[in-house]
C-alpha positions, 0 to 999 in steps of 0.5 A: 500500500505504502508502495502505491500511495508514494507512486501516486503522490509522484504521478500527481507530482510531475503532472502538475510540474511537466505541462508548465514546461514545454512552453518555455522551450517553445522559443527555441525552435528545434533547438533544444529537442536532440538532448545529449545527441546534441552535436557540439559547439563551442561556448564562447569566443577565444578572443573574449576569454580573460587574461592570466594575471600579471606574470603567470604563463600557461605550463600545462593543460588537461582536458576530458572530453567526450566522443564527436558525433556519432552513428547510433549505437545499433539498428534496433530502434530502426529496425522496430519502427521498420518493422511496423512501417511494413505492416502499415503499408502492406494495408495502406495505412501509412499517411503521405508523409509516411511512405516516405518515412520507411525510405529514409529510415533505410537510408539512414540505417545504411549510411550509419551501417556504412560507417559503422554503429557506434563509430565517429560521423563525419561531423563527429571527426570535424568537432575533434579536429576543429577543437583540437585547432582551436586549443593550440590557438588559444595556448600559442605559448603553452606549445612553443614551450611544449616543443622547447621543452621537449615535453610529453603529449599524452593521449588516454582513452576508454578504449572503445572505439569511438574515444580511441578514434577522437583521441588520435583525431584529436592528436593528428590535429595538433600535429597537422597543425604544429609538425614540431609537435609530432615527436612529442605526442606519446602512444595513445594508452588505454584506461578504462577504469578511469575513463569508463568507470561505468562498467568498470570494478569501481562502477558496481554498486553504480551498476547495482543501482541502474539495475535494480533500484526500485526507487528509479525504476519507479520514478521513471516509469512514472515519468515516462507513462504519464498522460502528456507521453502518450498525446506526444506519441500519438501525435507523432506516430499520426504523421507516420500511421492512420489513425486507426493502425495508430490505435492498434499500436495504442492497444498492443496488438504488435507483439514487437512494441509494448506502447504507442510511446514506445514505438514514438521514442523510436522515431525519435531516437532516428530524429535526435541521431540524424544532425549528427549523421549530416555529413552522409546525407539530407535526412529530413527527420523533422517532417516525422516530428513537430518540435513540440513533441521533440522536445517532450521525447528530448524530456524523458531521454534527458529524464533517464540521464538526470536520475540514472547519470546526472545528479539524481535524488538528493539523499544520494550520491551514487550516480555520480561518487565513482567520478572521484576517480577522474577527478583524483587523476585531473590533481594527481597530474597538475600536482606532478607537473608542481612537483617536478616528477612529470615532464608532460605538457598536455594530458588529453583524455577521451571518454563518453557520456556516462563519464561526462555526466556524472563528472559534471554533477560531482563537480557542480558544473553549470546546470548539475548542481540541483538533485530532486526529492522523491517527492518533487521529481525533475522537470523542465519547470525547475530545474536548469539540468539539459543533456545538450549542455551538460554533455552533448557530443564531444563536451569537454572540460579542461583545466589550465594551469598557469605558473608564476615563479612557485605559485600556480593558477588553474582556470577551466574551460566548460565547452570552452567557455571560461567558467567558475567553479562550484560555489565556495571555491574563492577565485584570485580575485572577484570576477576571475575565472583563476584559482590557486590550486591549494585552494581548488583542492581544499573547496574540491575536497582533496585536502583537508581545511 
């Protein structure tokens, strides 16, 4: 009884919360409605980024950074779809837009089958290449004394095909653009306990929770099944379907789908994909979805994110506690390059989502820094948490340091867009973007007050 009473006290909850939140997004266009899909862009300008203080000069930079854009993970969603689109046509239920549908869907399915599932765009390489050129301008000193020094570039990746492809993207760029640096960049290594902590030994209690907490699973069937999910999912299915073989959906006559919604998410997977495949062809993917709708499906993917990667329940930390070991490492190399024992100049690791997303909450990053109660669920209405902004393809977090005789600043870049860190880290001085290490480390909680 407890059980049902909290599922209803939730139900009633984000029914209240949700409608109030489309609204908002409607100004935005198409904008806002591809979620961590979402490729990527730079935030901010380099010409606009605040000066070093007085004296200081760039002696190292670190990054992670995730993936560029990519073909779907695999056909499945493509395949379910198809799948119903063939039964729908083999007795003329398809609408105009329809027939059209099936013949995209394939074409989109080959040309990402063609590069492979899983496996960088031609976008994707671009985000890279450029990124990695717009590093090297931003730090003209810092690699002039890279090849002075002959210091190290060091490439880690996750070792899944994806961060081992941008990792050495990202490298060859540098290269490309500065020959002198070639010599300096070392072997790409592969470490997956740091950079795919998800699934590694570290990842357990983690994997634990996505799996079996009753809680989340819960909430999030609660959010997914809610009445404003299946008006979206019908309206997006009509575009496709009559409305007769949409009903049929709707009543589970098709064994290969258990809902309208999920069968929607499904044509939406295809639409929040297809600007990421833009390199391989013209998919019109919008005809198939109105923005309103995009934008709802985008809430419930970006939903999933937020409780099982993001910064989830309030009383809880363990989406994102195993990110500790990413952030122990970005300390561990800016205190050897302090201490004399590293002769690197540039630590660049590659990685995915669900290292990005829960790195960002543990360190309070720009829109992951407010859980939610069981009691008031996230929505749109209020909360800032986006997976376009918080890890959309090829996010990236750097941290520069800077050195004036002993002393050293760190200044970080969140999708190159100069940004503070979390609230209680005290800056140089009001308004700068730099702080001493000493003082990130005792706010970050690596040493003690």
């Amino acid at each position: 009884m407890q059980k049902r009473t909290a599922a209803l006290s939730l139900t009633l909850a984000v029914s209240a919360l949700l409608p109030a939140a489309l609204p908002a997004q409607a100004t935005a266009g198409s904008s806002g409605s591809y979620a961590t899909k979402t490729p990527y862009a730079p935030q901010q300008n380099m010409r606009s980024y605040q000066h070093a203080p007085k004296g200081f000069v760039p002696v190292f930079t670190e990054n992670v950074s995730r993936h560029g854009s990519r073909a779907a993970s695999d056909s499945e969603d493509g395949d379910l779809i198809l799948a119903l689109w063939e039964k729908a046509r083999s007795e003329g239920q398809l609408t105009r837009d329809g027939e059209r549908f099936g013949g995209e869907t394939k074409s989109l399915l080959a040309a990402m089958d063609a590069i492979g599932y899983g496996q960088l765009s031609g976008r994707g390489v671009r985000e890279i290449q450029d990124t990695a050129a717009r590093l090297e301008k931003r730090l003209p000193g810092l690699f002039e004394r890279i090849v002075e020094n002959s210091e190290q570039i060091n490439v880690v990746n996750s070792g899944k095909d994806r961060a081992v492809d941008s990792g050495n993207l990202f490298a060859e760029a540098l290269a490309e653009n500065d020959p002198a640096l070639a010599p300096l960049i070392t072997p790409a290594r592969t470490d997956a306990d740091l950079l795919y902590f998800h699934k590694s030994a570290g990842g357990a209690e983690y994997r634990d929770y996505v799996e079996n907490d009753e809680r989340l699973a819960t909430t999030l069937d609660t959010i997914t099944n809610q009445t404003a999910s299946h008006t979206a999912a019908r309206d997006v299915l009509k575009k496709i379907f009559k409305p007769a073989f949409v009903e049929r959906i709707a009543a589970g006559e098709f064994e290969s789908i258990a809902t309208e919604v999920e069968a929607a998410q499904a044509v939406y997977a295809l639409y929040s994909i297809a600007p990421a495949m833009a390199d391989e062809g013209d998919w019109n993917m919008k005809r198939y979805i109105a923005p309103r709708d995009a934008r709802w499906f985008a809430y419930l993917s970006d939903a999933e994110d937020f409780y099982e990667k993001g910064p989830g329940f309030e009383d809880s930390d363990i989406t994102y506690r195993m990110a500790n070991v990413l952030l122990d490492d970005f300390f561990t190399k800016i205190d050897a390059k302090r201490n004399g024992t590293s002769d690197a100049g540039a630590e660049l690791r590659f990685t995915h989502a669900e290292e990005i997303i829960p790195l960002a909450a543990l360190m309070g990053l720009p829109g992951s820094t407010k859980a939610v109660s069981e009691a008031e669920p996230y929505t749109y209405a209020d909360n800032p948490w986006r997976g376009e902004s918080v890890a959309s393809m090829a996010t990236n977090i750097q941290w520069d340091l800077f050195r004036k005789g002993n002393r050293y600043l760190v200044r970080m870049l969140y999708n190159e867009k100069q940004t503070a860190f979390k609230k209680g880290c005290e800056p140089v001085a009001k308004g700068s973007y730099f702080y001493d290490v000493d003082e990130l480390k005792q706010c970050l909680g690596r040493t003690a007050p």
